[in-house]
C-alpha positions as CSV (number, residue, x, y, z in Angstrom):
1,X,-62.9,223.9,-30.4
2,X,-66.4,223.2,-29.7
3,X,-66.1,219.2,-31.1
4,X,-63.2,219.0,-28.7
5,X,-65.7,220.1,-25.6
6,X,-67.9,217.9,-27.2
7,X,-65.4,214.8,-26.6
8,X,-64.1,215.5,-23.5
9,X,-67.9,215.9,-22.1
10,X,-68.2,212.1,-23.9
11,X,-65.4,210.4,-22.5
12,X,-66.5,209.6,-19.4
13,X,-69.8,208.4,-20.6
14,X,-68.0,206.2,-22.9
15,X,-65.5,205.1,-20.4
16,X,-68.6,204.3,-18.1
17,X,-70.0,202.6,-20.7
18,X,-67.3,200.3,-21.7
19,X,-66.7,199.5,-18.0
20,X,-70.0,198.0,-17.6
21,X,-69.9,196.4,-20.4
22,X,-67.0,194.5,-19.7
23,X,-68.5,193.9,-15.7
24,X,-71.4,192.3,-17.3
25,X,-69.5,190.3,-20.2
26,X,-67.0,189.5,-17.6
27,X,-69.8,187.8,-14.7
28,X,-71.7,186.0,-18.1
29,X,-68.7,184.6,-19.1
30,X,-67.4,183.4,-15.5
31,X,-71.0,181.9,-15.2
32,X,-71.1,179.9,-18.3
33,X,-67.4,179.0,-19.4
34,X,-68.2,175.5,-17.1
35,X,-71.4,174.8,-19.4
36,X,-71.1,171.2,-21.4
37,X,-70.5,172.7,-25.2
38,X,-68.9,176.2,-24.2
39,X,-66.6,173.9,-22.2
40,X,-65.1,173.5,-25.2
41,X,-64.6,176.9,-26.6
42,X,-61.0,178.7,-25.4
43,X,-62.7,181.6,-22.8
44,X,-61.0,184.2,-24.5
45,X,-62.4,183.3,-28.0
46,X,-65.8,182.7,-25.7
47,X,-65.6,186.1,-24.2
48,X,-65.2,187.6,-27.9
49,X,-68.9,186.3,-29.3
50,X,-70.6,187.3,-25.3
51,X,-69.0,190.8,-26.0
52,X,-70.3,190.4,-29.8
53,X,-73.7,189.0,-29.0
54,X,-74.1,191.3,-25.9
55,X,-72.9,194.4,-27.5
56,X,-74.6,195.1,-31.4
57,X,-78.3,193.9,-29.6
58,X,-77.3,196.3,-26.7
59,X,-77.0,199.4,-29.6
60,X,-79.9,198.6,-31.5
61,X,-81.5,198.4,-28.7
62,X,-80.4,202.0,-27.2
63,X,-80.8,203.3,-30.7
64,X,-84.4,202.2,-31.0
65,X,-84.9,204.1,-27.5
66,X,-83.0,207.0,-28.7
67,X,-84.7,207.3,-31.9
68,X,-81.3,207.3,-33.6
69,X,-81.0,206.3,-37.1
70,X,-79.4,202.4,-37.7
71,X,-76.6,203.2,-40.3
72,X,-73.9,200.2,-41.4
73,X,-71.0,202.1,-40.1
74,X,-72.7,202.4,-36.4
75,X,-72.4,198.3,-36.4
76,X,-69.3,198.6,-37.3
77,X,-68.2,200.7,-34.6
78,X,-70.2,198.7,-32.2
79,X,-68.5,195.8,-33.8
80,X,-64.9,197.2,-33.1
81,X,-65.7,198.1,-29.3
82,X,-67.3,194.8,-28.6
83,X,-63.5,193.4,-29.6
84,X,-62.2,196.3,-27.5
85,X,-64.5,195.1,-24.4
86,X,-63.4,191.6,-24.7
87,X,-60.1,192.5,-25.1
88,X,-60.4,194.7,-21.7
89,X,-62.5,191.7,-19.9
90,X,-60.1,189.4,-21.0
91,X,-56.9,191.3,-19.8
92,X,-58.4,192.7,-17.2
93,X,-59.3,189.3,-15.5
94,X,-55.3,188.1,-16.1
95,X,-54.1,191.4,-14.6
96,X,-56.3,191.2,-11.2
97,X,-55.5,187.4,-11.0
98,X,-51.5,187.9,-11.2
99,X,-51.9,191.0,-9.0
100,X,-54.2,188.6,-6.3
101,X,-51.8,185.9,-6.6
102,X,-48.7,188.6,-6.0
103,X,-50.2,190.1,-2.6
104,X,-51.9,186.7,-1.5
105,X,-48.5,185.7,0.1
């Protein structure tokens, strides 16, 4: 019972955490998806390797602060919610665009 308080103390951290994540993806992908070579690359695949590149330097990063030891499965899991935040940057950029364009009649 005590892990369960645990993860429900967490969640909103996390939560918080994922949603400026995505914020901050989400603006450096909107200001660079015009550059010459990234012109090139789809913006979703582009938003994948910001969310990559921002998100495993962003850990090691916190985990040097925190004095947390760097284990291989951490990456990972950084790895996996990097895909998560671009998935939710991605999405969430088609959703508020098809919800502007509905009430801007």
């Amino acid at each position: 019972m005590n892990q369960l308080n645990e993860l429900s103390n967490l969640l909103p951290a996390i939560a918080t955490v994922f949603g400026i994540a995505a914020f901050i993806v989400s603006f450096i992908v909107e200001l660079t998806k015009e550059v010459w070579l990234i012109k090139k690359i789809p913006t979703k695949t582009w938003t994948m390797i910001v969310s990559i590149v921002l998100c495993i330097p962003a850990y090691f990063a916190y985990a040097t602060y925190a004095k947390i030891a760097i284990e291989w499965y951490h990456i990972f899991a950084v790895f996996v919610a990097s895909l998560a935040i671009s998935y939710i940057t991605t999405h969430g950029w088609d959703t508020f665009n098809e919800l502007w364009k509905r009430f801007k009649k």
